[in-house]
TORDOBA-828774 format. One line per 5 residues: for each residue y, x, z of N, C-alpha, C. Coordinates in pm, 1 decimal. Atoms other than C-alpha are relative to their C-alpha. Example, Ala and Ser with C-alpha at 12.3 -4.5 7.8 and 13.67 -1.06 7.14 Angstrom:
residues 2
-119.0:89.0:0.0:-450.0:1230.0:780.0:120.0:90.0:0.0  -119.0:-82.0:-6.0:-106.0:1367.0:714.0:109.0:-77.0:73.0 $
This chain:
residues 223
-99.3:-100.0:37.3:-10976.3:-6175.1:-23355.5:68.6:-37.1:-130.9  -22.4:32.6:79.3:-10945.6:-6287.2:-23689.7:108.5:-121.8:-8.8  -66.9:93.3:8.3:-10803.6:-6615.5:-23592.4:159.4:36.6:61.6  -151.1:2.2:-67.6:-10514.8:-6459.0:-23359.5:98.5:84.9:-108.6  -117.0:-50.6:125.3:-10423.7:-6245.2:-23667.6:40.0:-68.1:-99.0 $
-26.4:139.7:97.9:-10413.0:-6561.4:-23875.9:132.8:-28.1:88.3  -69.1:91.0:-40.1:-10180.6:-6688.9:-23618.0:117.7:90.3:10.2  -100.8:-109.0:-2.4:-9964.9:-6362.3:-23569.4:83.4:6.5:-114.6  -66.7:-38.6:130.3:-9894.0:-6354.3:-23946.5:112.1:-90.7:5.3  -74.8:120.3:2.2:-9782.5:-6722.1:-23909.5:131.3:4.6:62.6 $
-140.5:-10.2:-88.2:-9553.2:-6651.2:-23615.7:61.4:106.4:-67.1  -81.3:-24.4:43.7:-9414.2:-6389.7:-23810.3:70.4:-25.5:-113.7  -98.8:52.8:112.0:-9356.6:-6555.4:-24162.5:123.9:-83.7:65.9  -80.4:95.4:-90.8:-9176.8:-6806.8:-23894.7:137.7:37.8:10.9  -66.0:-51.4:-48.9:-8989.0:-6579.5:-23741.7:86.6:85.2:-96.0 $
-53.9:-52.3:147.1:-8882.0:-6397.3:-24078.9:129.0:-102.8:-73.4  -109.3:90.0:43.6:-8729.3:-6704.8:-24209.5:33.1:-94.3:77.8  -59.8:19.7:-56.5:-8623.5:-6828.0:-23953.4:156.7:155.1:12.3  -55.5:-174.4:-35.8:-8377.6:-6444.9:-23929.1:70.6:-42.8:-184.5  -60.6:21.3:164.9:-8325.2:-6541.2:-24365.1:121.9:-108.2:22.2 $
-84.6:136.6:-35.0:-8183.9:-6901.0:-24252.4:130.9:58.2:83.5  -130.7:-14.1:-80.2:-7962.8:-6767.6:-24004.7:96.1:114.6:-48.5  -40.2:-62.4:68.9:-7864.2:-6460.0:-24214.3:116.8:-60.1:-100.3  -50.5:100.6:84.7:-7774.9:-6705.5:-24464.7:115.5:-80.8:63.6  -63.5:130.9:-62.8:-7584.8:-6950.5:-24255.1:136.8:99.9:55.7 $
-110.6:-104.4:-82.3:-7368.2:-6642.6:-24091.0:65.4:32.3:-117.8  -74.5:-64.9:106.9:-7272.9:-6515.2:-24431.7:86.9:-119.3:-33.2  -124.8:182.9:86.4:-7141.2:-6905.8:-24558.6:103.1:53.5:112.7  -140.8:-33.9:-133.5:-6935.8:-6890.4:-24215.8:99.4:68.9:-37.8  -58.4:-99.5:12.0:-6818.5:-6556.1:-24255.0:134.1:-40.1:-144.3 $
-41.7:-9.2:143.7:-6691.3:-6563.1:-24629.5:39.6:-107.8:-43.9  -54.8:167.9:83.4:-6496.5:-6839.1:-24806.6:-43.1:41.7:-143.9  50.3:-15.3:101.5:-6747.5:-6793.9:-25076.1:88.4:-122.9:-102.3  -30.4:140.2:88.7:-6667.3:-7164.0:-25236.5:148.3:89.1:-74.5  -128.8:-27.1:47.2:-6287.9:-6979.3:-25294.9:-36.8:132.2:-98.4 $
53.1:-125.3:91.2:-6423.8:-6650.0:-25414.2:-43.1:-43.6:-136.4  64.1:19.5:172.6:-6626.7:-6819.8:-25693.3:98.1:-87.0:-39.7  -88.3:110.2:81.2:-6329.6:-7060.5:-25800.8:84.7:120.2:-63.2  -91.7:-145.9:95.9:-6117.8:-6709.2:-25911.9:-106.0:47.9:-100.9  91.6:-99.3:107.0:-6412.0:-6582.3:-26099.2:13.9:-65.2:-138.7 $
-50.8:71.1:160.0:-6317.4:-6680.3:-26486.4:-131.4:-15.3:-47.5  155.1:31.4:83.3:-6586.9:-6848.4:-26692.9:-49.0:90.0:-109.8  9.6:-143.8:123.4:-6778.7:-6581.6:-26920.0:-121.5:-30.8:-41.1  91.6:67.1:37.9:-7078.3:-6593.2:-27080.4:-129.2:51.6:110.7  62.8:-58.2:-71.3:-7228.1:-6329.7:-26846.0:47.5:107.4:103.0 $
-9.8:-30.4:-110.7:-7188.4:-6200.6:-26499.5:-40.7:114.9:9.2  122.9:-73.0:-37.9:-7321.6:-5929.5:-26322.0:124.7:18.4:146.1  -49.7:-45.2:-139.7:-7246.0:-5897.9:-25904.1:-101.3:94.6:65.9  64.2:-113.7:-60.3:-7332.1:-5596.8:-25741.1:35.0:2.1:125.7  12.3:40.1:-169.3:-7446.5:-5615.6:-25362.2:27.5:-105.8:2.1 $
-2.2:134.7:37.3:-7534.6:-5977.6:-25462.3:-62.4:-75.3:141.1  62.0:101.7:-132.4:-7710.7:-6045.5:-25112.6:-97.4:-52.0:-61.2  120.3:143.2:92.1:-7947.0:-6373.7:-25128.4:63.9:-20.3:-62.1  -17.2:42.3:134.8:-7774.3:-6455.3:-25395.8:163.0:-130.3:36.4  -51.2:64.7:-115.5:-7515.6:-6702.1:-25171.9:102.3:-47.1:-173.7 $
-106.6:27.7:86.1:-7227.2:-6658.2:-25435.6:-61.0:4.8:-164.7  35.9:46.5:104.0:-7439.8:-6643.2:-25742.1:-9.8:-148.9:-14.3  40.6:91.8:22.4:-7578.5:-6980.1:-25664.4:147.1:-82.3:-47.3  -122.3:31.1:10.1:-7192.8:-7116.0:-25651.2:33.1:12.4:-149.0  -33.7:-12.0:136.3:-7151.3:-6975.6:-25995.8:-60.0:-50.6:-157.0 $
62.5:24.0:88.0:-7406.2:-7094.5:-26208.1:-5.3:-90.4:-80.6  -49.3:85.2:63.6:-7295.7:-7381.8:-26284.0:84.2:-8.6:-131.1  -68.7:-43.4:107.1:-7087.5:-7238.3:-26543.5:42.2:80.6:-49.5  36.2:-143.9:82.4:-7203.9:-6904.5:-26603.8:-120.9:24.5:-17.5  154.0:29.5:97.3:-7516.2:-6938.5:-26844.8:-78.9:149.7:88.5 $
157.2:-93.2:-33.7:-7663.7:-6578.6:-26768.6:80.5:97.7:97.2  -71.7:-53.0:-130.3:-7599.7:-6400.7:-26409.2:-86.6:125.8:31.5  54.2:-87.2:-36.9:-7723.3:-6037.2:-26314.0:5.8:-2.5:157.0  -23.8:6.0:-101.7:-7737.6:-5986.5:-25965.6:-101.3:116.7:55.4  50.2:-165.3:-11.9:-7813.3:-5569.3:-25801.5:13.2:-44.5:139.5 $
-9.3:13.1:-163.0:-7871.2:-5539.1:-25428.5:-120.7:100.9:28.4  112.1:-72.7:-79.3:-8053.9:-5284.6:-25268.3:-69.7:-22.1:139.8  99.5:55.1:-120.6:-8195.0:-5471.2:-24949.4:-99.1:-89.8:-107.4  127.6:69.0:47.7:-8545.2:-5584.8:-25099.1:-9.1:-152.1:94.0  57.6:157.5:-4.2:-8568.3:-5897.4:-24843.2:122.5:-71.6:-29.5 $
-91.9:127.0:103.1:-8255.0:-6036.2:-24950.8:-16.3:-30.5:-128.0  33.2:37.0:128.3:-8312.0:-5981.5:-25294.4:-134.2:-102.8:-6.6  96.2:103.8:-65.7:-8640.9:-6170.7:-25201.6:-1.2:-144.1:-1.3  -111.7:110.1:-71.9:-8409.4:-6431.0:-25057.1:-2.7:-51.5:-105.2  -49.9:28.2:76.4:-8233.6:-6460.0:-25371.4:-90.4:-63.0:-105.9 $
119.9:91.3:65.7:-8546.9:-6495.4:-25582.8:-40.1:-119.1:8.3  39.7:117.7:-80.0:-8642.6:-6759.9:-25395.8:43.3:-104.6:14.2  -132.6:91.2:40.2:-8355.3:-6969.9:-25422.5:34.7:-48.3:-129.5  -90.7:17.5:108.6:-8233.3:-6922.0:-25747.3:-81.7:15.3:-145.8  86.6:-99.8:124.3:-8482.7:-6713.8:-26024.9:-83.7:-162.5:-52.9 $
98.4:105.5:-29.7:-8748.7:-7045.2:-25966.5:55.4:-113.0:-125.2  -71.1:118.6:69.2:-8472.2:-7321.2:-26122.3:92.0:45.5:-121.2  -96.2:-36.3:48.3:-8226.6:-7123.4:-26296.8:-59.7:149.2:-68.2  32.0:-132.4:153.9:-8356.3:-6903.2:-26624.4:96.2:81.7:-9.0  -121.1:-143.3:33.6:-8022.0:-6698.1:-26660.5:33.9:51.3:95.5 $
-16.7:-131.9:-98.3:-8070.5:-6510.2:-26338.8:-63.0:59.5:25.7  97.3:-100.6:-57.5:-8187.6:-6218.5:-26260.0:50.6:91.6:78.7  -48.9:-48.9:-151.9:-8198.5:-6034.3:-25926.6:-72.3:135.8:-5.9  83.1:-142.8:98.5:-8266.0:-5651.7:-25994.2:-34.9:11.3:178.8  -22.3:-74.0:-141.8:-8382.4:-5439.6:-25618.7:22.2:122.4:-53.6 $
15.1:-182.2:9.4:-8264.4:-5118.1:-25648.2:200.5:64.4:10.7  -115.2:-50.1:-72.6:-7967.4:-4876.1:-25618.4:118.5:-26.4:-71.7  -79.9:71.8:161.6:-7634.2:-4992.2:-25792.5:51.9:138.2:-66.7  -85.8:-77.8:101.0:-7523.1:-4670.1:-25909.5:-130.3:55.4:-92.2  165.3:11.8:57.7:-7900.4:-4610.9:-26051.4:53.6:-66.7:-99.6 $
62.7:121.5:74.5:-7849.2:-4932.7:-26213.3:172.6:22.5:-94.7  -172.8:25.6:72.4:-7465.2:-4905.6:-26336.9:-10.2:132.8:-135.3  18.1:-56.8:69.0:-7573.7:-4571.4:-26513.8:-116.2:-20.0:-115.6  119.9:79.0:112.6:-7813.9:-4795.5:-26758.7:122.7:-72.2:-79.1  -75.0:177.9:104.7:-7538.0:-5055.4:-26896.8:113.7:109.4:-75.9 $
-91.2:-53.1:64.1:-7349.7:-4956.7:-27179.4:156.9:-34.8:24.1  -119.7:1.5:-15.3:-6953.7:-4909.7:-27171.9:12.5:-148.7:-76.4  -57.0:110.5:31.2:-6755.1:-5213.6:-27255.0:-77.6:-94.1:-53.8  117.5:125.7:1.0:-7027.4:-5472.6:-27227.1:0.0:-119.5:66.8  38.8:92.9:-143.8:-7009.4:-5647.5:-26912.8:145.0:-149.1:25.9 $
-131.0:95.0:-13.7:-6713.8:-5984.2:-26928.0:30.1:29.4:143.1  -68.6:-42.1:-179.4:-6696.8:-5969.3:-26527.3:-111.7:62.1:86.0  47.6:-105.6:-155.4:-6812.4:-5743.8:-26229.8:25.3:-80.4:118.6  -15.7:51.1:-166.5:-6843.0:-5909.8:-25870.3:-26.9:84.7:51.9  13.0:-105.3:-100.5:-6806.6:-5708.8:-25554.6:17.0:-75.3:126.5 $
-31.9:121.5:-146.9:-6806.7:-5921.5:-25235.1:-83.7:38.6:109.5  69.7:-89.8:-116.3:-6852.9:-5705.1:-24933.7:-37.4:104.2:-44.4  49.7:-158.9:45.8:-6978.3:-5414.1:-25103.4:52.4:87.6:9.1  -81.5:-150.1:14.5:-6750.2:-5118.8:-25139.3:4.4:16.5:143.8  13.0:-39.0:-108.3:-6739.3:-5121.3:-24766.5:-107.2:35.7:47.6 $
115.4:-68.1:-57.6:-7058.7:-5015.9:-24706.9:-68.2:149.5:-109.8  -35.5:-186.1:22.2:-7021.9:-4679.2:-24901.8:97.0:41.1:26.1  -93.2:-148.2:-40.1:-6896.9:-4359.3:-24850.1:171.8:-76.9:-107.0  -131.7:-7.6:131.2:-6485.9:-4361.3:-25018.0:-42.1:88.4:-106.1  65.1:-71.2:112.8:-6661.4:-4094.5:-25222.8:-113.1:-104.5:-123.1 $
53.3:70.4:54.7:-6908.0:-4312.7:-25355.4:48.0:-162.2:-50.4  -44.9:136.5:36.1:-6719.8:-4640.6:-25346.4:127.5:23.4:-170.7  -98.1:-85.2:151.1:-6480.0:-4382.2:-25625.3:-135.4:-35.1:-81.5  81.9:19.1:109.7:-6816.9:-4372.8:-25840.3:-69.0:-86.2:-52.8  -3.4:174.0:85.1:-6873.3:-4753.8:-25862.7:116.8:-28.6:-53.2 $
-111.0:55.5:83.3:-6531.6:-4809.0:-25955.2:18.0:45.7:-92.1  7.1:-39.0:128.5:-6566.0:-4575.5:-26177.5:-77.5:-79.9:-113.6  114.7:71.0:94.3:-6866.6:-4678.3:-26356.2:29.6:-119.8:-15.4  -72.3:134.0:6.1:-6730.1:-5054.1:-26331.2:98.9:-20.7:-85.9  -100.1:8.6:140.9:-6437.5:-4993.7:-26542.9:-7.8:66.9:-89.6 $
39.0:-63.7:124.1:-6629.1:-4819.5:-26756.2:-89.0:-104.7:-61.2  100.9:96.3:39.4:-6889.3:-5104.5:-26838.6:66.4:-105.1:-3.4  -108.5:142.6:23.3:-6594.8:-5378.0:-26812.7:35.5:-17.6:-160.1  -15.7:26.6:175.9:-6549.9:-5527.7:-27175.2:169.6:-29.1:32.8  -144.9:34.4:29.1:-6215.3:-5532.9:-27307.5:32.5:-194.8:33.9 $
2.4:123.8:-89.2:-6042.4:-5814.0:-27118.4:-34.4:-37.3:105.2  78.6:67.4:-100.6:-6294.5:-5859.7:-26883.2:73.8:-11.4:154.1  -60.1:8.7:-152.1:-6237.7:-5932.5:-26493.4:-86.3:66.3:63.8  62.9:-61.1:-119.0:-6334.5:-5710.6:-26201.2:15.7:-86.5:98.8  -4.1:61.8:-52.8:-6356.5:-5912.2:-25941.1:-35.5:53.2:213.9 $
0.2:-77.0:-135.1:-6312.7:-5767.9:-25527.8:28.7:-96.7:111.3  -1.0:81.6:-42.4:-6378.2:-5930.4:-25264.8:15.1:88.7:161.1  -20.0:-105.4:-127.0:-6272.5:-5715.5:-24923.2:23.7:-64.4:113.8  -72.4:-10.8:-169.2:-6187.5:-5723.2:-24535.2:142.3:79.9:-16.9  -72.2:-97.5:16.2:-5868.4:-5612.0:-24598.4:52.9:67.5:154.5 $
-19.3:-75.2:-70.2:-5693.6:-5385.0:-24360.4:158.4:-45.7:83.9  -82.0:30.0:-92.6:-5421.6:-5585.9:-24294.4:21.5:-157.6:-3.6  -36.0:-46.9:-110.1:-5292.4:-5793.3:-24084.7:-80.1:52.3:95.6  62.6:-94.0:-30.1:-5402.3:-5523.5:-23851.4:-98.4:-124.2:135.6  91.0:83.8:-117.0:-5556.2:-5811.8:-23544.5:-103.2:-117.3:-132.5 $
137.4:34.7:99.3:-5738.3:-5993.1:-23846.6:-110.7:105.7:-32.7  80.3:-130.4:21.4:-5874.9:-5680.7:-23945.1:-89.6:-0.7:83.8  55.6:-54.0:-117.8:-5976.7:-5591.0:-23612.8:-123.4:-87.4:48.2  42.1:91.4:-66.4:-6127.4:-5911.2:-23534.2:-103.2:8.2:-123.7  122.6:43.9:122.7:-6316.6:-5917.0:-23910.6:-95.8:130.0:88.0 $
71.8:-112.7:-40.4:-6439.8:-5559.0:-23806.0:-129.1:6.6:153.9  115.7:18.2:-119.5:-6595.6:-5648.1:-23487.1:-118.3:-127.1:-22.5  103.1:92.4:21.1:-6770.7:-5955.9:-23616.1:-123.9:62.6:-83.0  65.5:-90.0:92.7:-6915.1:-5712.7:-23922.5:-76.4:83.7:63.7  87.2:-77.1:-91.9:-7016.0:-5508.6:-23616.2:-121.0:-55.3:74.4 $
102.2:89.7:-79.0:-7209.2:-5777.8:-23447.6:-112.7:-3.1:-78.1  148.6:37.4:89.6:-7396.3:-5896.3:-23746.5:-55.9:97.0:-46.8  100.9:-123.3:86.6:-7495.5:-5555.8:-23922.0:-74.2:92.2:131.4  40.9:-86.9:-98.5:-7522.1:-5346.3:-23587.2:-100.7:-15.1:169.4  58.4:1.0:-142.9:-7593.1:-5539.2:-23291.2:-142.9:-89.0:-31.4 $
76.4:107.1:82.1:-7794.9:-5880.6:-23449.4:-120.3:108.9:-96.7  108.1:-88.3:75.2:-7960.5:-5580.4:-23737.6:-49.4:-127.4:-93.5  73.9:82.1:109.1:-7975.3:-5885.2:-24012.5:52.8:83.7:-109.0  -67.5:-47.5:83.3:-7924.3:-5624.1:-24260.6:-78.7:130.5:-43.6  83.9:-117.2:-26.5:-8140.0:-5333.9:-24399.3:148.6:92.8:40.6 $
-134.2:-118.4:-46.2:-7779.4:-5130.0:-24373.5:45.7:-32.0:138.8  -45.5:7.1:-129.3:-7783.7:-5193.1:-24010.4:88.3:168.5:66.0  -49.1:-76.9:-71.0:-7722.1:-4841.8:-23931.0:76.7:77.7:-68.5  -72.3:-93.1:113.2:-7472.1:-4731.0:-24212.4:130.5:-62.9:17.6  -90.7:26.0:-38.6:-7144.5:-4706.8:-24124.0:84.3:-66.1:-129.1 $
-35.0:88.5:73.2:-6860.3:-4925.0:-24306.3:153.5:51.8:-1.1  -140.8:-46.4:20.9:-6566.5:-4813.3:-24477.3:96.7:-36.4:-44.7  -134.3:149.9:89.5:-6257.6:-5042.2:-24554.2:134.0:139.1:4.4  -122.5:5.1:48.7:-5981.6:-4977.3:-24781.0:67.5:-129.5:12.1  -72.6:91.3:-33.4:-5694.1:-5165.7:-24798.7:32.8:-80.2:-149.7 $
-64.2:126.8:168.9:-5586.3:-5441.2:-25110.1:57.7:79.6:-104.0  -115.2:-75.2:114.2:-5301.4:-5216.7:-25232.0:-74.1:140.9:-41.3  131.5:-100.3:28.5:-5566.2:-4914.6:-25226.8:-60.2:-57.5:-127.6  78.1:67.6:137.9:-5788.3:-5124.0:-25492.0:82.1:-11.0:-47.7  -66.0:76.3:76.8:-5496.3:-5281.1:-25644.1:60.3:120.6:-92.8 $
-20.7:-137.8:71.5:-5380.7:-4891.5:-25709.8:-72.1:53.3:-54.3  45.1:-89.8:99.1:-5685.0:-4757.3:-25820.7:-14.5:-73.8:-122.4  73.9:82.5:112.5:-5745.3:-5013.6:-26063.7:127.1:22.5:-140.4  -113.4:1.8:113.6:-5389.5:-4988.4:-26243.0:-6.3:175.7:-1.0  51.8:-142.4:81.4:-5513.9:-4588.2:-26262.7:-78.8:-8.9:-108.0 $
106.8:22.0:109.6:-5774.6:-4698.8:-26472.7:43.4:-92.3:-83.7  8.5:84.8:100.4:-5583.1:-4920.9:-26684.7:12.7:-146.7:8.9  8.8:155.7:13.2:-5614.3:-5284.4:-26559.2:154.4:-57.4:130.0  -74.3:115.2:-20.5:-5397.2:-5567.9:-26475.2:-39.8:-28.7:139.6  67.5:56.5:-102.9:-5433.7:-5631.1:-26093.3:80.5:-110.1:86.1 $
-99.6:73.6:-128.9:-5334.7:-5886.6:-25897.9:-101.4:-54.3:161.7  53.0:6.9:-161.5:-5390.9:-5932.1:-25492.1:-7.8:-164.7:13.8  5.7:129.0:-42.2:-5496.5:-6308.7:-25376.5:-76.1:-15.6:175.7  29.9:32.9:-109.6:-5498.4:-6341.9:-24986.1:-84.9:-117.7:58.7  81.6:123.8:-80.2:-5770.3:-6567.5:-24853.1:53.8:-40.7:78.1 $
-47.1:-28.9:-166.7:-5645.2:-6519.7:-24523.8:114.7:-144.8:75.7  -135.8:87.7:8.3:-5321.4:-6692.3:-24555.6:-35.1:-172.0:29.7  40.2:188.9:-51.8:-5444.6:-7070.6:-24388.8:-28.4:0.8:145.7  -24.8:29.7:-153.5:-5399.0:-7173.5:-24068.5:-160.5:11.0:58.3  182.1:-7.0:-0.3:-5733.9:-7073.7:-23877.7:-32.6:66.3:20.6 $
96.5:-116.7:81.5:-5861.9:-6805.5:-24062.2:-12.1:123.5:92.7  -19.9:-103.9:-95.6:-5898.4:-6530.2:-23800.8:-113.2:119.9:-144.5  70.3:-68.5:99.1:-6071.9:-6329.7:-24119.4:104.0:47.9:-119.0  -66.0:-23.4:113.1:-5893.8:-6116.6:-24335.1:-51.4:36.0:-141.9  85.5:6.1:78.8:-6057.3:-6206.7:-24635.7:101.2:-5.7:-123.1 $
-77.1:-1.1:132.0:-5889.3:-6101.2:-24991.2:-43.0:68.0:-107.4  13.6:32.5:94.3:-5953.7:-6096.7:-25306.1:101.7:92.8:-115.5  -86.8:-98.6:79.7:-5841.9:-5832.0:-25572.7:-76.7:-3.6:-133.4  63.7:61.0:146.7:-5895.5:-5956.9:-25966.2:115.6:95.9:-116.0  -63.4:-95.2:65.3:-5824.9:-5706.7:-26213.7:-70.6:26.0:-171.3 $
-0.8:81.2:172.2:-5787.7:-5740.4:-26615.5:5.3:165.1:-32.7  -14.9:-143.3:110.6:-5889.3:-5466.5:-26829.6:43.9:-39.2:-134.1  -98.9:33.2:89.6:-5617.2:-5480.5:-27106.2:-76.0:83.0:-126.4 $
């Protein structure tokens, strides 16, 4: 008995990361991470919220000394540990909730904010009280940094939306498998952000022959 639960564990660490690997491998696909982290401006310190395994931290480290990184799925954060914490001293991978964690950091502290995929998986009510708190903890100057599905063109959209459906809903690589997903649109962010004060400008991923992903990018300067 002992031995088949020895062997059960095995087949499931297996089977675990094997489910991390392919998690992993779907997100590179998905996301033109490599482009995402080439907009992010060099600072001395980071912080991305709904950091995943860590995918787009690792991309960045190269030349951002000390990196925060919030995520409330425990086995990605896991993930991320695992990857990154091991080799690389200036990261750290918090688990827990980001608006928990956003109501700890003092106002005008933070050089840049990452968001890549995130705001779509809260409420519009709640995705209002990270942006809030975000350009409240943004240091003078700093960059916000947004990384969305935007909403248009409307058959990119459609087509990002059903893939987002596959992997979170049908696949379930995701503790937010069963939490619905709420997309705004570019000029949405790009408006609330010049409510609050900052400099925004829109940068279309999308725009390359191919790309059936409407993947864009909204970088915004607190003046």
């Amino acid at each position: 008995m002992t031995s088949m639960n020895h062997d059960d564990v095995k087949q499931s660490r297996s089977i675990s990361r094997l489910i991390d690997h392919a998690q992993t491998r779907i997100r590179e696909w998905i996301a033109p991470l490599d482009r995402v982290a080439a907009l992010v401006p060099k600072c001395d310190h980071l912080l991305e919220l709904g950091c995943g395994q860590g995918i787009l931290i690792k991309k960045l480290a190269c030349r951002i000394p000390t990196i925060t990184g919030v995520d409330y799925d425990e086995r990605k954060c896991r993930m991320a540990k695992e990857q990154l914490c091991r080799d690389l001293p200036g990261i750290t991978i918090l688990q827990g909730d980001i608006m928990t964690f956003l109501n700890t950091v003092a106002s005008d502290s933070i050089p840049c904010i990452v968001l890549a995929d995130t705001l779509a998986s809260n409420h519009p009510e709640d995705q209002q009280r990270i942006l809030t708190e975000c350009f409240r903890i943004l240091a003078r100057q700093g960059t916000l940094v947004l990384k969305i599905m935007d909403t248009m063109p409307w058959w990119k959209f459609k087509f990002s939306r059903m893939v987002s459906l596959l992997v979170y809903q049908v696949l379930r690589l995701s503790i937010s498998s069963n939490q619905q997903l709420f997309y705004q649109s570019s000029t949405f962010y790009r408006d609330k952000m010049a409510e609050f004060g900052l400099s925004a400008t829109i940068v279309p991923l999308h725009r390359q022959p191919f790309n059936p992903f409407s993947h864009t990018v909204i970088l915004g300067v607190k003046e």
